[in-house]
Each structure stands twice: as C-alpha cells, then as structure tokens.
N, C-alpha and C positions, 0 to 999 in steps of 0.2 A: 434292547435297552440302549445300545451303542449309539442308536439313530437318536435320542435325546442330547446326549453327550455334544453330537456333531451340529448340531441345529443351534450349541448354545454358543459355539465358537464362533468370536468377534471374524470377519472378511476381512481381507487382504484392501479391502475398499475402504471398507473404515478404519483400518489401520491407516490408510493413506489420508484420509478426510482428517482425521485426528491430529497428522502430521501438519496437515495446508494450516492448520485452526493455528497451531499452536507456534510455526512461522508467523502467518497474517499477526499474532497476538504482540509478539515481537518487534514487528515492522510498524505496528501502531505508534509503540513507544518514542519514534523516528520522525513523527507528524508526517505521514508522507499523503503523499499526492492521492487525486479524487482516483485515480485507477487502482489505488489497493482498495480503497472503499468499496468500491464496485469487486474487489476479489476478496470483499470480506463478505458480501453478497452473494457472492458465488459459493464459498465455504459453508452459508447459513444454505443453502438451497441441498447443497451436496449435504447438510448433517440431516434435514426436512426428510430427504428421499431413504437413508440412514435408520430414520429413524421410525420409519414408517416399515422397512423393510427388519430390522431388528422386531418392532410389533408385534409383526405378522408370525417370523420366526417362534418367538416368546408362545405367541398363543397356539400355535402347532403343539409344541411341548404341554401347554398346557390341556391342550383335546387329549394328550398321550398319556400322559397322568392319569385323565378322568376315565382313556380306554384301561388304562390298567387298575384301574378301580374297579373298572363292573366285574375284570374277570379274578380281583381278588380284594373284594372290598375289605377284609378280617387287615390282611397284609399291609394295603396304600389306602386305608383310612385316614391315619394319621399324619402321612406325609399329605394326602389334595388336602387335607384341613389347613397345614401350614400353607399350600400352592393358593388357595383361595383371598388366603391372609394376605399373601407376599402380591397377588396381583390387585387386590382392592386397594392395598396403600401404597404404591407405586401409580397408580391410574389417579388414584385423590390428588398427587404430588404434583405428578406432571398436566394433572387440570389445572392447580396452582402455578404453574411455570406458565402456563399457555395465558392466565388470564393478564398476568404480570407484562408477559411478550405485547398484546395487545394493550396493554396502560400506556407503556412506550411507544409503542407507534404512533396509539392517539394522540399522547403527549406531542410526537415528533408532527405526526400530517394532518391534526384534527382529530373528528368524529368515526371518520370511513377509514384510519390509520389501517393500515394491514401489516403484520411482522413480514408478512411470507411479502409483499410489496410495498417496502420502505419508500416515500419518495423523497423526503430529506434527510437522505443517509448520512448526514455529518452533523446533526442537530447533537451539540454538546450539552443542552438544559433536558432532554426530555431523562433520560436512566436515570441522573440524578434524582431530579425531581419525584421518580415516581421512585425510586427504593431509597434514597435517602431523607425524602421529608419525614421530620419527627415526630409529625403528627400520626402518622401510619405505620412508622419503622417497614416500611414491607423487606428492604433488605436485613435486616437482622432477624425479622422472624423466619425469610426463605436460609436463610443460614440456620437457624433452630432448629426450624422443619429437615434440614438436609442434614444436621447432627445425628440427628433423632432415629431418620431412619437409615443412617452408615450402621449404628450399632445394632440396629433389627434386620438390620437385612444380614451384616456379617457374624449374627448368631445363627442363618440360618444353614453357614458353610465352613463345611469339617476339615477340608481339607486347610491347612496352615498357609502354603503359599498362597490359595488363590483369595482366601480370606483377607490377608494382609494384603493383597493388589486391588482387593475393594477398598477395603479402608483408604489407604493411599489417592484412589481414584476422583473418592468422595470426601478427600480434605479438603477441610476450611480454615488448618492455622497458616496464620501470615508472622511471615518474618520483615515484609517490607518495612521500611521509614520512611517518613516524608522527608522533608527538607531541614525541619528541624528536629531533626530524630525520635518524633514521636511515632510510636507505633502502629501503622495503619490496620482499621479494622479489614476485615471479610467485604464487606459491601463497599467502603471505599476502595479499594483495590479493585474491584471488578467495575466499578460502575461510577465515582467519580469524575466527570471531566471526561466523562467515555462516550463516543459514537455510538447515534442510537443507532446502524446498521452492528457494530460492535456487542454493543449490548444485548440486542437481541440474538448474536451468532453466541455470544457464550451464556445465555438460558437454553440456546439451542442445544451447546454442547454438554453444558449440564444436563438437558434430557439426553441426551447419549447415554452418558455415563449413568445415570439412572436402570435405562433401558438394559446396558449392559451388567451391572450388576444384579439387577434383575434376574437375565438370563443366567449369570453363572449362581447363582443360588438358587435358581428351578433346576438347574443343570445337576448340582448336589441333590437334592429334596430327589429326582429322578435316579441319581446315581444309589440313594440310599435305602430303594425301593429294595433293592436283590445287590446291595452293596458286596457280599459273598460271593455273587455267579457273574459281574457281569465284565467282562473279556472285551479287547481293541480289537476291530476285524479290520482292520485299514490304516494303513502310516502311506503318510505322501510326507515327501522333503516339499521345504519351501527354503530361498533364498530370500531375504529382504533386504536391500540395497537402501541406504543414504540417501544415493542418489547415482545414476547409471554413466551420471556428465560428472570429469571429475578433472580439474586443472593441473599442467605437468606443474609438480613442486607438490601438489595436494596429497590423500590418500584416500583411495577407495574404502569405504568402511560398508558391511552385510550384517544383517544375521542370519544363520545359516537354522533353521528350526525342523523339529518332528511334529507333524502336527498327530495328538490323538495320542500320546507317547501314557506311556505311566508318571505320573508325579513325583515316584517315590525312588527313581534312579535318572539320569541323565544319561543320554546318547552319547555314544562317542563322535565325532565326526571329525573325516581327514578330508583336505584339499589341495590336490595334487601331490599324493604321497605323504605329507605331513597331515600330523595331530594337532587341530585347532582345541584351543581352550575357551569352555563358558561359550560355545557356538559362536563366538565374535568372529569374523572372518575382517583379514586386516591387510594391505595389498599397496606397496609402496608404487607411482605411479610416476614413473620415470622416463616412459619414451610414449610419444602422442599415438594415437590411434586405438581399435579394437580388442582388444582383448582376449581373452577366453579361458575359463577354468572349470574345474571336475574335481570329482570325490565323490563319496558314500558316506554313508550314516548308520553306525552299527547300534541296535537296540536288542537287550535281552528279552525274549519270550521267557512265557511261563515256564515251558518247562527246561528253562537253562539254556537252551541252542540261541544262537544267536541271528539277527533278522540285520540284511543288508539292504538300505536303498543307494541307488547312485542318485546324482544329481550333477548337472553343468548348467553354466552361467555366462554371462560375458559384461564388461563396460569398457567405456569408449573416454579415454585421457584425451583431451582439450589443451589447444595455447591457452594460455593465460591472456586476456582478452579485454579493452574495454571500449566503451563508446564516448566521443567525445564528439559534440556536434555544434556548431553556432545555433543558438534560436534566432537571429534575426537575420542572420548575413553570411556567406562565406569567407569573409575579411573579415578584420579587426579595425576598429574606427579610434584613432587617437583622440582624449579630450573628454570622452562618454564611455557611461557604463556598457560594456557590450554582454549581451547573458548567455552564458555558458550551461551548457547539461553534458555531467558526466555519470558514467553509470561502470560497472563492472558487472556482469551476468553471474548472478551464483555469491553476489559479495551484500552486504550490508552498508549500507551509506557509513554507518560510523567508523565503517575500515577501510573508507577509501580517502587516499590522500592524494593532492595535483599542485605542482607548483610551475611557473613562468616564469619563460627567459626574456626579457625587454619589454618588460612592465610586471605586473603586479597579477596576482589571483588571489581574491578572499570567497568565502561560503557564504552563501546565503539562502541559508531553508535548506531544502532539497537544489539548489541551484550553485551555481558559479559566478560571480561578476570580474571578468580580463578588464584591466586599466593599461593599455599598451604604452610603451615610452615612444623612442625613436620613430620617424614618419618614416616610411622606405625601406626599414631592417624587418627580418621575419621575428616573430615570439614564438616559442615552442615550447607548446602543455605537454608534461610529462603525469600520468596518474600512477598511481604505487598503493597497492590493495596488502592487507594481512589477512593472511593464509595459511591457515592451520599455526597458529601464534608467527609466522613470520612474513616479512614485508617485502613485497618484491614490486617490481616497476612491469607493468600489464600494458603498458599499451602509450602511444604520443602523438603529436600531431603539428603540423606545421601552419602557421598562419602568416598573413602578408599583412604589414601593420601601414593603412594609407592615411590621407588626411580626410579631413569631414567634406564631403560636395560643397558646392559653392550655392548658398539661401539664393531665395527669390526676393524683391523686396516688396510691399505692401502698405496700404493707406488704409489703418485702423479705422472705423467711426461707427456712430450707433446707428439702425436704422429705424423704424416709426414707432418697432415695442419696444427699443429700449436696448434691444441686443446687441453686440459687439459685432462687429462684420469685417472680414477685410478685401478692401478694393486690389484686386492682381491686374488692373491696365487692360486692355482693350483686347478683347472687340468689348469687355463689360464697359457700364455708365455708370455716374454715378452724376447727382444731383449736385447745384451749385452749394447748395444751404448743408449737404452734406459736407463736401468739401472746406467748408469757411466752418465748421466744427471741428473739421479735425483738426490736432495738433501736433503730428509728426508722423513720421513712416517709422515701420518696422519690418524685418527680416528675420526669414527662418526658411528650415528644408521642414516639407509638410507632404509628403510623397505615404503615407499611409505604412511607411517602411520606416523610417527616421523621420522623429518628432523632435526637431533640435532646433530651437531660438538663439539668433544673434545679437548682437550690438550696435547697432547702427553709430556712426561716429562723426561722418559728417554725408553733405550730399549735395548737389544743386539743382537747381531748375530752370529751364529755359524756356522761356514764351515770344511769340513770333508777333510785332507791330503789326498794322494794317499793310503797310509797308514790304513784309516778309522780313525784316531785322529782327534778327535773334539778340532775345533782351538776357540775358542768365543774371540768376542772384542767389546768391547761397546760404547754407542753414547755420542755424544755431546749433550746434551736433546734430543730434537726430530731429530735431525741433522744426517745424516753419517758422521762418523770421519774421521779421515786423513788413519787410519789403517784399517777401514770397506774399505773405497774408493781403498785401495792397494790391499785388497782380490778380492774385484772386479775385477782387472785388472789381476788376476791372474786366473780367470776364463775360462773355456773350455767349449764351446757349450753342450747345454744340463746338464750344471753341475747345483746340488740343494742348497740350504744352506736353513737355517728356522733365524727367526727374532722371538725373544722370549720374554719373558720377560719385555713385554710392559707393562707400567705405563700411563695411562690419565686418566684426571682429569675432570670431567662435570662440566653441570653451576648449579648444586644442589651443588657443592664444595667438592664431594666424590671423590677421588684419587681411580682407582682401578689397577688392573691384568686385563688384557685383554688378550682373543685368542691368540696362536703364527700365523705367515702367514707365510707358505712355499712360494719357491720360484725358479720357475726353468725357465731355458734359453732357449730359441730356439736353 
C-alpha cells in the first residue's frame, strides 16, 4: 500500500519548477528584458516535462487501484468507482486547458501557433483576447470549471491538512486592485496585459496543480483501501534550501522535512545540537565562504520507540556583489546620454538603488542613463541593494569623464530618388548639379559607436584661379553664401576646392576646429 503513497508525492524537482514559476511571475511584474521571457519559456518546458512525468506517476496508482480491485473487488469497489470519477474529470479539464493553451498561441503566431513553441513570446493582445473577450468569457468559465472541481476533488480527501493544501493550491480569490481600487477579477489578474509566453506558462502551471491534486486524492482514495493496516516502511530526511548562494548581511533560510512521516504528529528535528521549530531551519550568515551543518530527525513509531535519521547540509555565504557595466563605451562622454546596466545577482531591480558623483544617474526601464558634469574629473556609481528589509552599498565603480570626439564635416544633398546622402570629400565625387543644390555642410561623429550631430557655425572655402591664387570666401554660418554659390558655378569638371576652417559646436557646449573636406567634381 505504502508504494501508492510514495508515487503521489510532489519531486524535489517540481518543488523547484514551482519555485522558478512563481519568481519568473514576479519579475514579470518589473517589465523586464526579452531574457526572462525566454526564462519564462524555459519554466513552461520544465512544468510540460512535470507534467507529463506527474501523468505517468497518477496513472501507475491508478493500474494499483485496479490490481487491488481484482484481488478484492467486495473491498476497492467503491473506492476505483470514485479513482475512475477523479481521473475522467481531471483529463476533461486539462483538455480544456490544452485547447485554451493552443487559442493563444494561435492568437500570438497564427494558424501553426504551438504553446510548446511560442515564437512571439511578448505578444500582449493574444491571453487577452482569447480569455477575456465577452463574447466567449473563456476565462471566467476556466475559473468555474477550476471552482467546481477544487470542491470535488477536496471531498475526495480525509486527511484535513492535505485537503486544505488543495484548496489553497486551486484558489481563485483575488485580493488585487487596479489603479483605481476596483477589484480585479481571477482572469484579469492572470491574463490581462499578460505575455502570451506568460500565459501559456501559468495554464501550464495550472495543470500542475491539477495534476497534483489529482495525485493527492488517489493517494487518499489508495490510503482508504486498508486505511486500518497500512504502515510507513521508509523516512529519508530531506533539506530544502531558499537558496544554497546567500549574501554576507543576508540569511540562509531551509526546510528541514520527513518525507513519508505520519500526519497526525510532527518530527522533532535538531541542527547541531539545537531543537529547530515547525522544521524552519534559520542560519545567520556572517563570515563568507562554505559552510556546513548536521542533525537528525526524531519520529515516533507505532509502537512508541522512537526512529532517528541524521542528515547534513552545507551553503556557501557570498560578498555582496553587483555588476555595473557601460553599454556603449568604457568612458563617460560629457553632453550625451551614456546607458548604464546595473544589476545585483540574487536582488530584484525594485531594490536596487545607484547614485553619481560629477554628474547625474536617473532610471530608465531596466536601464541607467549617467549625465557626467566636469570634462577631466572621474564619476563614481555607487549601487546600494535591500536585503532582507535592509539596505547596503554592494558594489561601485570608477569612470573617466572626457569630452565628445571631434565630428567630421559633410556636404548634405539628394541624389536621383530623392534620398538624403552625405558627401565626406575625396577620394568620393560628387556631381556639379549636386553641389549647386546643396545648401550648407553639416557635422557629426558617425563611427557606428557615437551617433552625435553638431552645429556648424561658420566655415570657409577656397578655390584655386587658373593662375594657382587661392581665391577664400566665407559662409553664412553654416550656409553657402551668395559668393561660395558664384564659385560654384564657375566650376569645371573635375575641378577641387577644400572647405576649411570649420567651427561646430556639440551638445557638451565646446565650439571647436574641425577637419577641412576636400572636394572634387565628377
């Protein structure tokens, strides 16, 4: 009988998978970047394999049922009648979940949409559309449906605690509010404004929990076969960790469990000499490195003596740590936005905090934008994360604050469709008819690294008589003048002239000298 029991118990794996979902569900909240997407796909794959693996589980128990029907059909009559009930409408439900899963894909990639291969995992109109149009209600009736059968399925289990951990499992009251504190339904909450990779990871994890209440109410229906004779022949301790990485200032937090125990007493368990309460195992983390700890786990037997397992453990306490990195440059550029990514390993964006010394840091998204002051002085980002409610400074960084490069300058004009083109000087040509269109030069850094437009303010030009006397006339600021435009027109194929003497000004507010740009005709 014992081997029913143990078949209905949730893995140490899907304990973990359950954990990833219910982070990734969190971190959505955060709008974050197209990589948690892709780890909320990962989450749906890990709950797919889950749950195919629970399945399989379920229906073992259920072959076991049916053997212990043939050899006392008088006895487990009554119980496979409710195993047959319990697995026909749990299969009807999670067909309803599967057809739902696939609404939304299609909605998200078309016709060939697949859950299990989302390809526009950030599409926010498909869950909507498909559980909230009114025409269909599908999410309020999968809300119905999953009322409906919490209370069928947790009448099929005796035991109190594990009944009330169904229920629990398979709620659907909401306490959220929106914005203007109107009360959000069950479907809005799940699927408004939700990523269809999102959406379909929490139908996914809804069939979990299906799957798994499932199992623990065959698990009962099994237990209540020979409810009178049937006896635990196997306890294994299990440790379950938080997390094994844990920041010095943080705290290590376990559960320290029996698995297979009796329900109707609790274990005693000690951890290095001390009596832990409610299996919480709790471990203040004050010097970096390794760890390591022991104890046992006392359970009474039947017949009164008492049963000792040991167990040991270890985690590994971490600096406080974070990442601070330029996205464009290893400097800081005066004048322009430079974009910053900061990160803390293990921290939530909303508890991380970064401020600068010799200019400015604001947030932007998941990002950072540094406005340095002073040319020549360094800035230094300090970040400062909260950590188990208190706030500490994790990590900083040193930047050299220079001025902007010095622009190239350039002879804007259209060429035959229409399009904007800019002439950069020779060895390129450029047409006479081009040149008598245009109407001044411009300057900018265009290096595929820094996209920064200047000012042009003034500039001149010099053309050579037949003679070789250099003739110069100069601009209207940035403009050709009336006398540059008359040189022009006095020009002879293939003839060169240079544009000198260029003045622009960045948005650091430094006026310089720039480059001359030759310039010759077809």
């Amino acid at each position: 009988m014992a081997a029913g029991n143990n078949v209905a118990r949730m893995s140490p794996r899907q304990r973990m998978i359950n954990l990833m979902y219910i982070v990734l569900t969190a971190m959505l909240a955060l709008n974050v970047s197209s990589d948690v997407l892709n780890g909320f796909n990962q989450v749906h794959d890990g709950l797919v394999r889950t749950n195919e693996n629970m399945a399989t589980k379920n229906e073992i128990q259920y072959r076991y049922l049916e053997e212990l029907y043939v050899k006392n059909p008088t006895k487990v009559g009554p119980w496979l009648e409710k195993g047959n009930y319990l697995r026909d409408y749990s299969v009807s439900l999670l067909n309803e979940i599967d057809s739902l899963k696939f609404a939304i894909a299609r909605q998200a990639d078309g016709k060939k949409g697949n859950p299990d291969n989302l390809i526009n995992l950030d599409d926010l109109e498909a869950a909507s559309v498909t559980m909230l149009n009114p025409s269909t209600n599908n999410g309020r009736h999968l809300k119905e449906q999953i009322d409906t059968y919490r209370q069928k399925v947790a009448s099929l289990i005796t035991d109190t605690v594990k009944r009330q951990a169904v229920m629990d499992m398979l709620a659907t009251d909401i306490t959220e509010r929106n914005n203007e504190g109107a009360k959000l339904s069950w479907e809005e909450q799940n699927f408004d404004n939700m990523p269809a990779v999102a959406a379909v990871t929490i139908l996914s994890k809804l069939q979990s929990d299906i799957r798994e209440a499932e199992s623990e109410a065959l698990a009962n229906l099994i237990t209540n076969v020979d409810i009178g004779d049937v006896r635990v022949n196997e306890l294994n301790p299990y440790v379950i960790p938080n997390s094994n990485m844990v920041m010095r200032g943080g705290k290590y937090i376990a559960q320290v469990v029996l698995a297979a125990i009796d329900t109707t007493q609790r274990p005693n368990v000690f951890v290095n000499g001390s009596k832990i309460e409610n299996g919480l195992l709790e471990l203040s983390a004050t010097s970096v490195g390794n760890h390591e700890y022991s104890g046992y786990i006392e359970v009474s037997r039947g017949d009164g003596t008492l049963d000792r397992r040991p167990f040991n453990s270890s985690y590994t306490v971490m600096e406080p740590m974070a990442t601070i990195s330029p996205t464009l440059m290893n400097v800081l550029y005066a004048g322009i936005e430079n974009p910053i990514s900061i990160s803390v390993p293990g921290v939530a964006m909303n508890s991380v905090e970064a401020t600068m010394t010799n200019g400015t840091l604001s947030r932007k998204g998941d990002s950072w934008i540094a406005r340095p002051g002073q040319v020549g002085s360094e800035a230094v980002i300090s970040v400062f994360a909260s950590i188990d409610g208190r706030k500490q400074q994790v990590g900083s960084m040193n930047f050299r604050v220079r001025k902007l490069p010095d622009p190239l300058p350039y002879i804007p004009y259209k060429d035959a469709q229409g399009n904007m083109v800019e002439y950069k000087g020779v060895p390129q040509r450029m047409s006479k008819a081009q040149l008598m269109a245009a109407e001044n030069i411009g300057a900018a850094i265009d290096d595929n690294l820094l996209n920064v437009s200047y000012t042009v303010e003034s500039f001149a030009t010099t053309f050579f008589d037949s003679m070789g006397n250099a003739i110069p006339e100069v601009s209207e600021g940035n403009r050709f003048s009336a006398r540059q435009k008359e040189q022009f027109r006095r020009l002879k194929p293939g003839s060169r002239f240079f544009i000198s003497n260029v003045k622009a000004k960045g948005p650091d507010g430094i006026t310089r000298n720039i480059p001359p740009l030759e310039v010759q005709l077809n």
